[in-house]
N, C-alpha and C positions, 0 to 999 in steps of 0.2 A: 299303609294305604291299600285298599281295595282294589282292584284293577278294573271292574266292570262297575262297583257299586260306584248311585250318584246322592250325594248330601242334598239336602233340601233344605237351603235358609230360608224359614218362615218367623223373622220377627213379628212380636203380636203385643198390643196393649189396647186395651176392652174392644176388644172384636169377638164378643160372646156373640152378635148377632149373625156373624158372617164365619167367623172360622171354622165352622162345620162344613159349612157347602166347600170351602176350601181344600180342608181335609181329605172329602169325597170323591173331588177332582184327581188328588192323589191318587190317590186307591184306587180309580179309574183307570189307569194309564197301562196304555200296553206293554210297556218296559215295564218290570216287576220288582226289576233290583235296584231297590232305593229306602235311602233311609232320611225319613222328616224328622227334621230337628226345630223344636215349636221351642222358642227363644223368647220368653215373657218378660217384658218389662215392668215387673209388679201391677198385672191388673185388678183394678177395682170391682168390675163387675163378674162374672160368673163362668167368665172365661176359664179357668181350669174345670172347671164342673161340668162345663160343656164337651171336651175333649178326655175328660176322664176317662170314658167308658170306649175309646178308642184307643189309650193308653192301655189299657188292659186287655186289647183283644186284637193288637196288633205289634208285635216284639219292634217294626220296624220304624214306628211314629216316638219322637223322644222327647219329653220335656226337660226346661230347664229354666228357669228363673235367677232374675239378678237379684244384690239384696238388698236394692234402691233402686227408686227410678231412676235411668240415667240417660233415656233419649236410644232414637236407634240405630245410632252406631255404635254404641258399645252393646246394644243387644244383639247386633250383626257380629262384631268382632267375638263377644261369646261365642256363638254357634259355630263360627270358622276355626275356633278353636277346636271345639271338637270335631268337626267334622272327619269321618274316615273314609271318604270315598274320592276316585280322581277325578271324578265329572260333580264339578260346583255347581248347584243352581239355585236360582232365587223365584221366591213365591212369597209373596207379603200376606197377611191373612185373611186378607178379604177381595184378593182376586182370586183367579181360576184358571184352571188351564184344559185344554183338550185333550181326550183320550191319546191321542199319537203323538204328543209334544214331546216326551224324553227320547222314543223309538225313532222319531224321524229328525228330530236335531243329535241325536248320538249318531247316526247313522248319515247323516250329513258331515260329520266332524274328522269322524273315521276315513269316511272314501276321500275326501279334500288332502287332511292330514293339518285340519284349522284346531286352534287350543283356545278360541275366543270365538263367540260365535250369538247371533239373535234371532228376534223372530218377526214377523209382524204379529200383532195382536188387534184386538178390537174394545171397545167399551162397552160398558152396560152400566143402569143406574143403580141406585140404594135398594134399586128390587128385582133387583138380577135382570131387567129388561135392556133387548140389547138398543142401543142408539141408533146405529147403523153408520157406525163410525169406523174404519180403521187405519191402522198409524203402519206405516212404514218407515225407510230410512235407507242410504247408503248401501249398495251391496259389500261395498270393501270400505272399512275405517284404518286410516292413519292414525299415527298418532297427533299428528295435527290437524287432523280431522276432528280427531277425540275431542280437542283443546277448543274447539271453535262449536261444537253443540254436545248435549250429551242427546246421542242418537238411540241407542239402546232402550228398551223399555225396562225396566226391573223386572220384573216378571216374566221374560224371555230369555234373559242371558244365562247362559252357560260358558263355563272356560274348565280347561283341562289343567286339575291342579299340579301334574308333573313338569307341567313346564311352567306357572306360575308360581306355583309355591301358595305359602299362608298368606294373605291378604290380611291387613290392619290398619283400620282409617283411624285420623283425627276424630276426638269428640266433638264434631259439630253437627248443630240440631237438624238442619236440611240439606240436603243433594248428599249426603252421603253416600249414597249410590254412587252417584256422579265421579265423587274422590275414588270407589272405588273400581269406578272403570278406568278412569286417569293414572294407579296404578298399574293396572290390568295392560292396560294399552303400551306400557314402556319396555313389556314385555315380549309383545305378541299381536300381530295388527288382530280385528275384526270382521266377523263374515258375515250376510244376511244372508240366514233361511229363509225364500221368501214366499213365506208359507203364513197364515192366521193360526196362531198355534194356542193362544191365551185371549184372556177377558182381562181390561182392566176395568173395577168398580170405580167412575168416576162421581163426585159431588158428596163423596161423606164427609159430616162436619169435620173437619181440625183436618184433611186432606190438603197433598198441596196444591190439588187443583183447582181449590177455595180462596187461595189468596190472591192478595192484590198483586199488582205490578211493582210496586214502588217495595213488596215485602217480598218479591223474588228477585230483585234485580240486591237489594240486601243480601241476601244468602247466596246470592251469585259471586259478588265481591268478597266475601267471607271465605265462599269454599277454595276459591280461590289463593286468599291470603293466608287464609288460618291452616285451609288442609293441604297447602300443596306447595307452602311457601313461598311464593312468590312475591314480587316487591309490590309495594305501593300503585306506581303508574302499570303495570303487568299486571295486576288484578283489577285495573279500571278500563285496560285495553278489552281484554279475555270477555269481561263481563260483558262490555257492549258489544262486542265480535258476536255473542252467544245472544245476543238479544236480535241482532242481524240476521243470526241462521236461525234464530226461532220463528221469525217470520219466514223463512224461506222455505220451514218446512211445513207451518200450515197449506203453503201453496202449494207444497209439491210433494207429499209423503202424508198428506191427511186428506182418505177420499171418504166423502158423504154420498 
């Protein structure tokens, strides 16, 4: 394990139109020592071709491919596998982050002495315009804080893999994230940087901030039962707990 190097989990599946600008974000960043690990879920469209000519002109950006589709938790779980660095971060490939995002969340982690830690972020559409939306959350997560929303954004977390180790979720299709904060969190409470450090790309098709209610209150109960084992009536409580604090954080952690 690298001592200063940070991994960068960037699962991707046909985000040829957007993982460029993603990329760029990277290589923006005024922290230097990082390695992008680009985790394909066998895409259809032109996405390797796209990031090619960045694969070849930058040692530090990495591709890797499954050898089936298989959803992206096991494209996440690939890339943590490899990963060589003690500061984890996640970057999906069709958001963005801000030039001072690894510089001043490592540097917040360091002086605290936090091994889990987020950011606020903001939105923009399918054309990179921003909303003028941003999301906040919690300064301090529990773990039963964890358990009652998932507060983090993806795109913002960071945790220090010396004290969590290799992280490996359940194969299930959504909130995998989610499961893998729920491990994260057994380990090590949560911090907010609370700072706008990312962009998240909201409204692309098959996103899940395209679904209904009745199909995320589904993968709530799922993520629950299937990733995190818990019983029957405990993944029917958790669900609607998270459906309670998801309203409480539009009121209070989403300012327009």
């Amino acid at each position: 394990m690298c001592s200063d190097l940070v991994s960068i989990i960037t699962p991707t599946y046909n985000c040829a139109k957007f993982i460029e600008e993603t990329i760029r974000s990277v290589q923006a960043q005024t922290y230097q020592n990082w390695e992008m690990i680009i985790s394909d879920d066998c895409s259809t469209d032109n996405t390797k071709e796209i990031i090619a000519p960045y694969l070849a002109n930058d040692a530090r950006i990495k591709y890797i491919c499954n050898e089936k589709n298989s959803g992206a938790a096991t494209t996440r779980n690939n890339a943590l596998r490899v990963a060589k660095g003690r500061w984890i971060a996640f970057l999906d490939s069709d958001d963005l982050w801000l030039p001072e995002k690894l510089e001043k969340q490592i540097a917040f982690m360091e002086k605290n002495g936090y091994a889990f830690s987020y950011t606020k972020y903001s939105e923009i559409d399918e054309f990179s315009n921003e909303l003028n939306i941003e999301i906040s959350g919690p300064r301090k997560i529990s773990k039963c804080g964890m358990y009652a929303y998932c507060w983090p954004g993806c795109l913002t977390v960071m945790y220090d893999a010396r004290v969590v180790g290799l992280i490996q979720i359940a194969d299930i299709k959504k909130n995998n994230d989610y499961a893998m904060w729920l491990k994260v969190i057994h380990k090590t409470r949560c911090y907010l940087l609370p700072e706008c450090l990312a962009k998240y790309r909201r409204g692309r098709v098959g996103s899940i901030s395209t679904h209904s209610y009745s199909a995320l209150i589904k993968w709530h109960y799922r993520l629950f039962r299937e990733a995190d084992n818990k019983g029957r009536f405990s993944s029917a409580i958790l669900t609607f707990v998270n459906l309670c604090f998801g309203c409480l954080k539009k009121i209070v952690y989403v300012k327009k």
